[in-house]
N, C-alpha and C positions, 0 to 999 in steps of 0.2 A: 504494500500500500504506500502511494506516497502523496504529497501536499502539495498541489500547484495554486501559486496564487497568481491571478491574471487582474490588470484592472480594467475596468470595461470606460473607455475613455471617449471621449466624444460628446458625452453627453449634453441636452440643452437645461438651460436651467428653468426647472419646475416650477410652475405656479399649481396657484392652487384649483383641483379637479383633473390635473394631468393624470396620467397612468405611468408613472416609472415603471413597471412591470413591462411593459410593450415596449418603453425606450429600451430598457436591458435587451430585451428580445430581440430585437432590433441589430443592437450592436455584439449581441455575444451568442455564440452556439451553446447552448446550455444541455447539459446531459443529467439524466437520472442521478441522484446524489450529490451533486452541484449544491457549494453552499453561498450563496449570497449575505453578505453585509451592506447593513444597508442605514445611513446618518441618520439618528432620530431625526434630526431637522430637514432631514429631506421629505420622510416621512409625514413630521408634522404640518410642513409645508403646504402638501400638496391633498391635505385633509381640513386645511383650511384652522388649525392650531395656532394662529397667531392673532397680533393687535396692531393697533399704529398706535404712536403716542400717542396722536390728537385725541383717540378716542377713552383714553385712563386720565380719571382723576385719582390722585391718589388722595387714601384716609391718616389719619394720623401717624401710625404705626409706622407707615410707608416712610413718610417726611421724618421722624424721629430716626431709624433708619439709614437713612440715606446721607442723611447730614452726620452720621458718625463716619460712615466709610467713603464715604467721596461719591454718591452715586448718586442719578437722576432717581427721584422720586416714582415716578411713574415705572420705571424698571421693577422698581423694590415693590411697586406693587402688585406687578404682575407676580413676583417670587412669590409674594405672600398668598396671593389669590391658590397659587400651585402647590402652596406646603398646608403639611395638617401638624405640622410640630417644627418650632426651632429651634433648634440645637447653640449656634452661638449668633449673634449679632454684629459683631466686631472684631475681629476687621474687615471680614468678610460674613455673609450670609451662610450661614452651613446647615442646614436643613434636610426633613423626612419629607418627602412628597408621597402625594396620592397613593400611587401605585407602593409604596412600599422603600425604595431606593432612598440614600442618604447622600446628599452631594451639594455642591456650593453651587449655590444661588439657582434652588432646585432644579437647574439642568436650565434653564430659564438662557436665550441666548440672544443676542443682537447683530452677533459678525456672521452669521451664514445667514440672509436676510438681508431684503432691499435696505436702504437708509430710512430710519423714519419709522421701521416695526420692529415685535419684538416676536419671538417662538418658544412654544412650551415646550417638554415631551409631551409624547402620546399619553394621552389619561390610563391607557393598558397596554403596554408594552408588548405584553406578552400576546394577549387579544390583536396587535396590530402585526405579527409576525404570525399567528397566523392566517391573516385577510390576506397578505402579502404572497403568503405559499400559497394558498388555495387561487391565488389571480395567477402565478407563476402555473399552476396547476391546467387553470383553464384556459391560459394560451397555448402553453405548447406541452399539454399531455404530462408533464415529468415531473420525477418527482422532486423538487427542486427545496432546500432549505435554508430558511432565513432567520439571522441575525439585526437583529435591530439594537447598534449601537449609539452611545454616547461617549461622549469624549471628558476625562478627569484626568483634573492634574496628579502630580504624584507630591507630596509633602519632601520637601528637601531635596527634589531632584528637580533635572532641568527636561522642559517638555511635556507634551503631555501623551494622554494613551487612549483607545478606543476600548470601552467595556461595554459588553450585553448587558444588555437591559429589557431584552426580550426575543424567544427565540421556538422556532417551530421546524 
C-alpha cells in the first residue's frame, strides 16, 4: 500500500451555491478509495456560512473583547455567536465551539474570504463530510473519502497545520 498525494490545482474560487465536488471532478480522475481534503472555509463558503461586517452589530461582550486583544468588534462577535464556552479571552480568543472542537477564535476566519466578510466552520463537520462523499458518490459512482479540514497553529512553533475536523 502506499500514499500519493496529488493537489488538484486549477481551481476557481467558490462562491456561495457552487459545487466543488464537480470542480474536483473536473480536474482530477478520482478512483474508488480516493481520499479528498477539503478547507473548512471552502466548504463553509460555498454553503453560504458567512457574514459581511456591515451586516454585525456587535453586543457588549464583543467590544469588551476586542478592545483587550486588538481586534475589530464585529469579528469577536461572530466568535462569540460560534462558541458555547470560552476558554480564555486574552490575548487571544480560545474557545469550544458548536460542534465540539476547541481552537482560537472558534475557527472563525477573514483571510480565505473576499475583503469585507467573515467565515464560520461548518455547524457539523462531521454531517458536512458526509454530504461531500455522498455528492462525490453521485457524480462519478466511487467510492471517494473526505476530510474536512481546519487549519491551527501549533503553540511555540513556527507555522501552522491542517487538522480534521470532520471526516466520512
Amino acid at each position: 500500500m502506499s500514499i500519493e498525494v496529488i493537489p488538484v490545482r486549477d481551481l476557481p474560487i467558490f462562491q456561495k451555491g457552487d459545487s466543488f465536488a464537480a470542480e474536483i471532478c473536473k480536474k482530477a480522475e478520482l478512483q474508488d478509495g480516493d481520499v479528498i481534503c477539503l478547507a473548512s472555509a471552502v466548504y463553509s463558503k460555498t454553503k453560504g456560512y458567512f457574514r459581511s461586517y456591515d451586516s454585525i452589530t456587535p453586543g457588549k461582550k464583543a467590544i469588551e473583547i476586542a478592545e483587550k486583544c486588538g481586534e475589530d468588534p464585529r469579528f469577536i462577535q461572530v466568535v462569540l455567536d460560534d462558541t458555547v464556552d470560552i476558554i480564555q479571552e486574552y490575548p487571544f480568543v480560545l474557545s469550544q465551539v458548536k460542534c465540539g472542537h476547541v481552537g482560537v477564535r472558534a475557527g472563525v476566519d477573514n483571510s480565505n474570504i473576499e475583503i469585507g466578510y467573515i467565515v464560520s466552520l461548518p455547524p457539523d463537520p462531521m454531517k458536512a463530510a458526509e454530504e461531500v462523499r455522498e455528492e462525490f458518490k453521485a457524480i462519478t459512482g466511487k467510492d471517494i473519502r473526505v476530510i474536512i479540514t481546519d487549519t491551527c497553529g501549533r503553540s511555540f512553533r513556527r507555522g501552522q497545520t491542517g487538522v480534521a475536523i470532520g471526516w466520512a
